[in-house]
C-alpha positions as CSV (number, residue, x, y, z in Angstrom):
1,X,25.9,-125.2,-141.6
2,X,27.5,-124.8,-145.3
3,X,23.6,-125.7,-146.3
4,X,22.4,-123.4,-144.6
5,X,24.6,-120.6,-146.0
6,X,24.0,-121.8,-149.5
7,X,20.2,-121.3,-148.8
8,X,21.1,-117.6,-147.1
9,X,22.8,-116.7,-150.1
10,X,20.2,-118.5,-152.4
11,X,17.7,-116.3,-150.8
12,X,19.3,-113.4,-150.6
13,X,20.3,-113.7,-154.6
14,X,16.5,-113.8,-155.4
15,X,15.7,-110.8,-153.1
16,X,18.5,-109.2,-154.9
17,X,17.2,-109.9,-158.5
18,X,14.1,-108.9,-157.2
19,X,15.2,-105.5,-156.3
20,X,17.2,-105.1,-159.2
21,X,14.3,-105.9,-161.3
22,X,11.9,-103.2,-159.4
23,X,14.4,-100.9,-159.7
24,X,14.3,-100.9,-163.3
25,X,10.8,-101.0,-163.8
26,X,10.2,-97.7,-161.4
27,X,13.2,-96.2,-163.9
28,X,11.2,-97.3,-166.5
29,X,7.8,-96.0,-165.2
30,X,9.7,-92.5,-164.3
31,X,10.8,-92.1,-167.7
32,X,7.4,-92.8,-169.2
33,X,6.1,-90.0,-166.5
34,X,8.8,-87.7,-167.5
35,X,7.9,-87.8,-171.4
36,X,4.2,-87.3,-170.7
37,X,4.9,-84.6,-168.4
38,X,6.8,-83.3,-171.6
39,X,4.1,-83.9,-173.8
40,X,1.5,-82.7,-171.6
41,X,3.5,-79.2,-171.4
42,X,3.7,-79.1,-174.8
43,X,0.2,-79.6,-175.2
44,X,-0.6,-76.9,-172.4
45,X,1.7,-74.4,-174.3
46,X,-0.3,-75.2,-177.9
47,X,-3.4,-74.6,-175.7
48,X,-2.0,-71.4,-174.3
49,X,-0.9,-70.4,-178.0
50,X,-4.5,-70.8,-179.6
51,X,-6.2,-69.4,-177.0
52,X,-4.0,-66.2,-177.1
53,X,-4.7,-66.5,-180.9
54,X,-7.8,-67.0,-180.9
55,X,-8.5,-63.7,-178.6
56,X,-6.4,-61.7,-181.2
57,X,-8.5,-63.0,-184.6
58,X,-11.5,-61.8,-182.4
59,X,-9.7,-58.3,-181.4
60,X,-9.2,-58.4,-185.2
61,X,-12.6,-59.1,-186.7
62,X,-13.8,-56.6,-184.1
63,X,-11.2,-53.8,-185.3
64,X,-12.0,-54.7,-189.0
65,X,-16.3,-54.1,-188.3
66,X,-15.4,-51.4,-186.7
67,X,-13.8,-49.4,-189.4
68,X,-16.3,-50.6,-191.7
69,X,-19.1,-49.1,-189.7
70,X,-16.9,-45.5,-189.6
71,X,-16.4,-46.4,-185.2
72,X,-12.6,-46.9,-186.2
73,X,-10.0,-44.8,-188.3
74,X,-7.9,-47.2,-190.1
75,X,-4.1,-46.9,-189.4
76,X,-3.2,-45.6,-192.6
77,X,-6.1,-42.6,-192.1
78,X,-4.7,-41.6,-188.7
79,X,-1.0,-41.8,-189.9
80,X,-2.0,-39.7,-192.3
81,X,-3.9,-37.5,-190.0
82,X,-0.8,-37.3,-188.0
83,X,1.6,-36.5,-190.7
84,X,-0.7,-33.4,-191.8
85,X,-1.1,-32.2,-188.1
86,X,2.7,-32.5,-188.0
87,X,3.7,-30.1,-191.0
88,X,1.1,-28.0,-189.7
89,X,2.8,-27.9,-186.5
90,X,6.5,-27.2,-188.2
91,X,5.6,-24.5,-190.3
92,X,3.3,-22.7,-187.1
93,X,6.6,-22.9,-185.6
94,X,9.0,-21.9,-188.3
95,X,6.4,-18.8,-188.9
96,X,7.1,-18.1,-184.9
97,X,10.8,-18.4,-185.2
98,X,10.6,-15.8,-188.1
99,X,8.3,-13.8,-186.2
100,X,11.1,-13.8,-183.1
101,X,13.8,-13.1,-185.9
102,X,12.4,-10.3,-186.7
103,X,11.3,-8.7,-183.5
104,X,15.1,-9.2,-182.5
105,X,16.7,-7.1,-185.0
106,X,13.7,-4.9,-184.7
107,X,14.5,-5.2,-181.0
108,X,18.5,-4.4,-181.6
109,X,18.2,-1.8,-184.1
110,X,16.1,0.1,-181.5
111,X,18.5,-0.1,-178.9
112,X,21.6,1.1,-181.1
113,X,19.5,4.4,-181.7
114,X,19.0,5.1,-177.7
């Protein structure tokens, strides 16, 4: 019966080594899949980033033609545009808060004769 055991146990050793030794070739294989599944995202994401830039150098070209055929304003013409609109705007209304100014005390002075 001891022969028997001893041949149990033999068996059982290999079937052990055996599992041991797919064990660490499936932790193996899962940490090669793991750092190409890193790589590949990495790719994806340089993918993503040229496309995106890709579509903006486009946008760009597109915007640069168009102020060179007159269909756009550049940026600095508009802020400029802007800026004059704006004093135009403050001084309407500082000629209307004078305007009020004067119609009160015109308005006040009235009132103290009555």
């Amino acid at each position: 019966s001891s022969g028997i055991n001893a041949e149990y146990g033999e068996k059982e050793a290999d079937l052990l080594e055996e599992v041991n030794k797919a064990r660490s070739e499936l932790l193996e294989t899962l940490e090669k899949y793991h750092k190409l599944e890193y790589e590949y995202s990495q790719v994806s994401n340089v993918r993503v980033v040229q496309e995106e830039l890709t579509r903006l150098r486009r946008l760009n070209n597109a915007n640069n033609d168009a102020i060179k055929d007159g269909k756009l304003l550049p940026l600095e013409k508009v802020e400029e545009l802007l800026q004059k609109q704006q004093e135009k705007y403050q001084l309407t209304i500082a000629k209307l808060k004078t305007r009020v100014t004067k119609s009160e005390s015109q308005l006040s002075r009235f009132l103290q004769h009555l």
